[in-house]
MIDOSE-1310 file (N, C-alpha, C; in nm, 2 decimals, decimal comma, always signed):
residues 109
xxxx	+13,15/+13,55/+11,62/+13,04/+13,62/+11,55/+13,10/+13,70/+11,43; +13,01/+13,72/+11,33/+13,06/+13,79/+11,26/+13,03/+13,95/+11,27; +13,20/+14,03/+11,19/+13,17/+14,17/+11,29/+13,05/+14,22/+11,18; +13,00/+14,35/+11,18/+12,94/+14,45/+11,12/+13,00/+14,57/+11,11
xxxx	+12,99/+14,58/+10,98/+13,03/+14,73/+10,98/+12,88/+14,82/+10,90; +12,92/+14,96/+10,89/+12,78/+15,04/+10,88/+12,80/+15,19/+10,83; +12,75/+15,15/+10,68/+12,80/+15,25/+10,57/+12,77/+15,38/+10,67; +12,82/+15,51/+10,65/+12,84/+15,62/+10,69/+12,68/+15,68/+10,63
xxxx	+12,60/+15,69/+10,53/+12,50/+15,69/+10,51/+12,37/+15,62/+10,62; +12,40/+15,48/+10,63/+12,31/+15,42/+10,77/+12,30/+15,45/+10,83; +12,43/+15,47/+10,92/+12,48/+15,52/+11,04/+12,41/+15,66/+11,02; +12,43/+15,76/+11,01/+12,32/+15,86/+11,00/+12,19/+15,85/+11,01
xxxx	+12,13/+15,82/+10,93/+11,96/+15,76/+10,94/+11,95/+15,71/+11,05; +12,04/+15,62/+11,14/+12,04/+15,56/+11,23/+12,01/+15,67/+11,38; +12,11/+15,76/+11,37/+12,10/+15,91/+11,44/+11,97/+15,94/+11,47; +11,98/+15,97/+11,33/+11,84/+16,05/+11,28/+11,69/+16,00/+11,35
xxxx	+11,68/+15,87/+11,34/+11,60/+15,79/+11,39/+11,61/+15,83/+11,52; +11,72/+15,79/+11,60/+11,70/+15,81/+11,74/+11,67/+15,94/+11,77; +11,72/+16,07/+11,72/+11,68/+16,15/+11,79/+11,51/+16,22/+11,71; +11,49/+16,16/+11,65/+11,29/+16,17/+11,59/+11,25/+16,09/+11,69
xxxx	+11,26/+16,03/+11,73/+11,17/+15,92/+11,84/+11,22/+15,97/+12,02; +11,34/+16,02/+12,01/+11,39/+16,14/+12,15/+11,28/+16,21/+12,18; +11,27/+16,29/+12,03/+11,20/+16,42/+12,04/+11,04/+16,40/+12,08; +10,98/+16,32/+12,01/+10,86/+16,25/+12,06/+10,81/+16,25/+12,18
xxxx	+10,89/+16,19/+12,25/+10,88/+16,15/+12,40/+11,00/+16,08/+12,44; +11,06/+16,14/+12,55/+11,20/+16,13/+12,59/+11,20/+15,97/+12,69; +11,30/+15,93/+12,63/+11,33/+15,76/+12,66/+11,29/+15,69/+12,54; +11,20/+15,73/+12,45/+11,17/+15,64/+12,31/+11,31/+15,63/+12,23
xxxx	+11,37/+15,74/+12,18/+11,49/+15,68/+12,11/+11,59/+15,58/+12,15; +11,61/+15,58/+12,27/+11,67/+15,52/+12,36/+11,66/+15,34/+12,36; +11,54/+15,39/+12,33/+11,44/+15,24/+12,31/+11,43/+15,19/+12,17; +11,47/+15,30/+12,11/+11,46/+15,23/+11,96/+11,64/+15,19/+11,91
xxxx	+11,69/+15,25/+12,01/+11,83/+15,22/+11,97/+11,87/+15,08/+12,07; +11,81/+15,06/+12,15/+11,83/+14,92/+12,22/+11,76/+14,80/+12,15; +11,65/+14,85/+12,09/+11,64/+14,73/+11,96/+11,69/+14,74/+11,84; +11,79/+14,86/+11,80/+11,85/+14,83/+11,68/+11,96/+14,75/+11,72
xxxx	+12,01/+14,76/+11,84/+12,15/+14,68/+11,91/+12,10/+14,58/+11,91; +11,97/+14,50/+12,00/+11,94/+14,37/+11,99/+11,90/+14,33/+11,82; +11,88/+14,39/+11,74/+11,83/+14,32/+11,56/+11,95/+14,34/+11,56; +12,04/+14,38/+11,58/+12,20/+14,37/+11,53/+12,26/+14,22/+11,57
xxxx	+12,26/+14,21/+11,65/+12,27/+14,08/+11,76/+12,22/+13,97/+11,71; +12,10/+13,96/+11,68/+12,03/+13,86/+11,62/+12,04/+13,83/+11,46; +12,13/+13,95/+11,33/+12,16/+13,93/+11,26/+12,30/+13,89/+11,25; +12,33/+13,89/+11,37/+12,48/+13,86/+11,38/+12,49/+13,70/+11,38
xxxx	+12,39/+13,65/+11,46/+12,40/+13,53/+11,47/+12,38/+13,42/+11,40; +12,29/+13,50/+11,31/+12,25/+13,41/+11,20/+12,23/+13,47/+11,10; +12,31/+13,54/+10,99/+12,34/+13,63/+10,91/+12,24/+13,58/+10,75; +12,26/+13,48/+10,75/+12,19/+13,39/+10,65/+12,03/+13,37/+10,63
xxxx	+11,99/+13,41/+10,81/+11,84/+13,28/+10,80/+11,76/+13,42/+10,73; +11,78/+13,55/+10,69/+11,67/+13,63/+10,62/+11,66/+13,59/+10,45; +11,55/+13,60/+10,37/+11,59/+13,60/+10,23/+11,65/+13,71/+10,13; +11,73/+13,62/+10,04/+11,83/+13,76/+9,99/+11,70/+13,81/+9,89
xxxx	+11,70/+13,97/+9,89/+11,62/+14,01/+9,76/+11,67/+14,03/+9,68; +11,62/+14,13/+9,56/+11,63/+14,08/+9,39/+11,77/+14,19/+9,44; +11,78/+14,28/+9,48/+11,91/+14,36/+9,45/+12,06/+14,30/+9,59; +12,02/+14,20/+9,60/+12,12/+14,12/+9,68/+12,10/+14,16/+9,81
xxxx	+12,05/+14,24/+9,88/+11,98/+14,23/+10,01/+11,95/+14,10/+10,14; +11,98/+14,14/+10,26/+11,85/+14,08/+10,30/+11,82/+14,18/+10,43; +11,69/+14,18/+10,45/+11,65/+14,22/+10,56/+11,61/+14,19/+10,68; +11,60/+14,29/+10,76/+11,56/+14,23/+10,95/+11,43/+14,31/+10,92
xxxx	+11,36/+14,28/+11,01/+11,26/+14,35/+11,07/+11,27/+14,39/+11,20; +11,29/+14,49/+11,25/+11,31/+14,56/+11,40/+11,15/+14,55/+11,44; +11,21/+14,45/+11,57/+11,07/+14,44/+11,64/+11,00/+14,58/+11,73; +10,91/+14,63/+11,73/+10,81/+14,75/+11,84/+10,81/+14,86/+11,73
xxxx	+10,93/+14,89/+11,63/+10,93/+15,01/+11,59/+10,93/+14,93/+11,38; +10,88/+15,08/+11,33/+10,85/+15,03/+11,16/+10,95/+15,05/+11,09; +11,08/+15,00/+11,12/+11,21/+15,02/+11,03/+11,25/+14,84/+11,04; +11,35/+14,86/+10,94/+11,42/+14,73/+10,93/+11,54/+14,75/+10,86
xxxx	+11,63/+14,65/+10,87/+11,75/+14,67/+10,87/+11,82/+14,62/+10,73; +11,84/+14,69/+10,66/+11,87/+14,61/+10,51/+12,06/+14,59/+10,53; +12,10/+14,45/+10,49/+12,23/+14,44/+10,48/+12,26/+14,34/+10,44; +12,38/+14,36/+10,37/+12,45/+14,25/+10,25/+12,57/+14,14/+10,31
xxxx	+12,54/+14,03/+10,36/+12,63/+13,93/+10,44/+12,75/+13,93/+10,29; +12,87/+13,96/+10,37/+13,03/+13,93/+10,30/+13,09/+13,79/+10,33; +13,20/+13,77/+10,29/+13,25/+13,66/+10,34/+13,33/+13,69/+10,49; +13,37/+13,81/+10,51/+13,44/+13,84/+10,66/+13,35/+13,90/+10,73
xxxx	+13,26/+14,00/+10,71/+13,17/+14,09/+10,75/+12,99/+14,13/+10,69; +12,99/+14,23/+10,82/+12,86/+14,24/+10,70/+12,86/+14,38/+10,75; +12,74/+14,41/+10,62/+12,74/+14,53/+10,59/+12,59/+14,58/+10,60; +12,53/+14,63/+10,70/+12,48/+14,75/+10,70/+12,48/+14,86/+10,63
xxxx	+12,32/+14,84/+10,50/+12,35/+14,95/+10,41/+12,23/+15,05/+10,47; +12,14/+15,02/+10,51/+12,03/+15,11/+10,56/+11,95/+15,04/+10,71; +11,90/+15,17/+10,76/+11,81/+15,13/+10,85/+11,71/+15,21/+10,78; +11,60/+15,16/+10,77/+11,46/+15,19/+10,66/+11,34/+15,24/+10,70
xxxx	+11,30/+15,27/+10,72/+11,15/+15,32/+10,75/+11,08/+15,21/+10,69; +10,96/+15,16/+10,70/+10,88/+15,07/+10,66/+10,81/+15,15/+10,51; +10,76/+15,28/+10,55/+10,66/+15,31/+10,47/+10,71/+15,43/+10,42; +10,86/+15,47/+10,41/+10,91/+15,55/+10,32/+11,01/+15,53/+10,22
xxxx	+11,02/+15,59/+10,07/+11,10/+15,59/+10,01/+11,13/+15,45/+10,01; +11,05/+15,27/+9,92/+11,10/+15,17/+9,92/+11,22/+15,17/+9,82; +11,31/+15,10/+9,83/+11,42/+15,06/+9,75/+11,58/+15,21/+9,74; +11,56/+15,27/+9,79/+11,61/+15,38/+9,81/+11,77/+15,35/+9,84
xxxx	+11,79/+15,24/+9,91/+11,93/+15,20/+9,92/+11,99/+15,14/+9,85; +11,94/+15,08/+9,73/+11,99/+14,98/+9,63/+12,16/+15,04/+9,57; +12,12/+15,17/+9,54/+12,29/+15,20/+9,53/+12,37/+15,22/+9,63; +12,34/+15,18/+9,75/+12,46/+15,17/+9,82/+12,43/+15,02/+9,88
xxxx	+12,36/+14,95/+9,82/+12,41/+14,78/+9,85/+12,49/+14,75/+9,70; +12,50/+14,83/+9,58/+12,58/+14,79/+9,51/+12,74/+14,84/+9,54; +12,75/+14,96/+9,62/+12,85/+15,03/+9,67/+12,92/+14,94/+9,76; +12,85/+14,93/+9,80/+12,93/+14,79/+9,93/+12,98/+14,66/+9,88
xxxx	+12,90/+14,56/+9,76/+12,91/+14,48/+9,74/+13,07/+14,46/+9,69; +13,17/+14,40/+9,68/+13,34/+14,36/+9,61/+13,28/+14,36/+9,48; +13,37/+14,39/+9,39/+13,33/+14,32/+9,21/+13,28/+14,25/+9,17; +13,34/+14,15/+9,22/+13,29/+13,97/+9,21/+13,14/+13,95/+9,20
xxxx	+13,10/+14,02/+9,34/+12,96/+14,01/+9,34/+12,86/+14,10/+9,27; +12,91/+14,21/+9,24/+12,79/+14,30/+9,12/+12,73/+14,24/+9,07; +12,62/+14,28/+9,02/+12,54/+14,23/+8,92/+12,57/+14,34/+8,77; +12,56/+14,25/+8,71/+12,57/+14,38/+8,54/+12,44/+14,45/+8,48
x	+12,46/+14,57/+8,47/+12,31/+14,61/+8,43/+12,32/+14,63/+8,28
């Protein structure tokens, strides 16, 4: 499989997330972090089957909860640039899917 790695930015939000859904009601984050492990799993496997978006993206959709997983498939890895909120701040990660992307792959603005 291929590994993942997970900008220091995601990885936060990622926290963040868990413990907003902790604080809610205790065992929900818990819950929301065992389906970000299984949408990890399932993009692992098939890194390709989501569609790329305009800023080189593709996304998961995390099943029970309103986030989804934005990340840029590499040729060795991939990269986790956000976990998202559905209905906050859209497009907010685009400079750090260009931060991640090698040279090669930029786009020129």
């Amino acid at each position: 499989m291929t590994p993942i790695l997970i900008l220091d930015e995601a990885q936060i939000e990622l926290w963040e997330a868990v413990a907003f859904y902790e604080n809610r009601c205790a065992g929900l984050g818990l819950d929301f972090e065992k389906e970000i492990k299984a949408s990890l799993e399932t993009i692992q496997q098939a890194p390709g089957r989501w569609p790329i978006h305009l800023d080189g993206t593709r996304r998961y959709l995390v099943h029970r909860f309103p986030y989804f997983i934005v990340y840029l498939p590499q040729e060795d890895h991939l990269w986790v640039v956000a976990f998202a909120h559905c209905r906050r701040k859209p497009g907010y990660w685009s400079p750090r899917a260009k931060k991640a992307q090698p040279p090669s792959r930029r786009r020129r603005e």
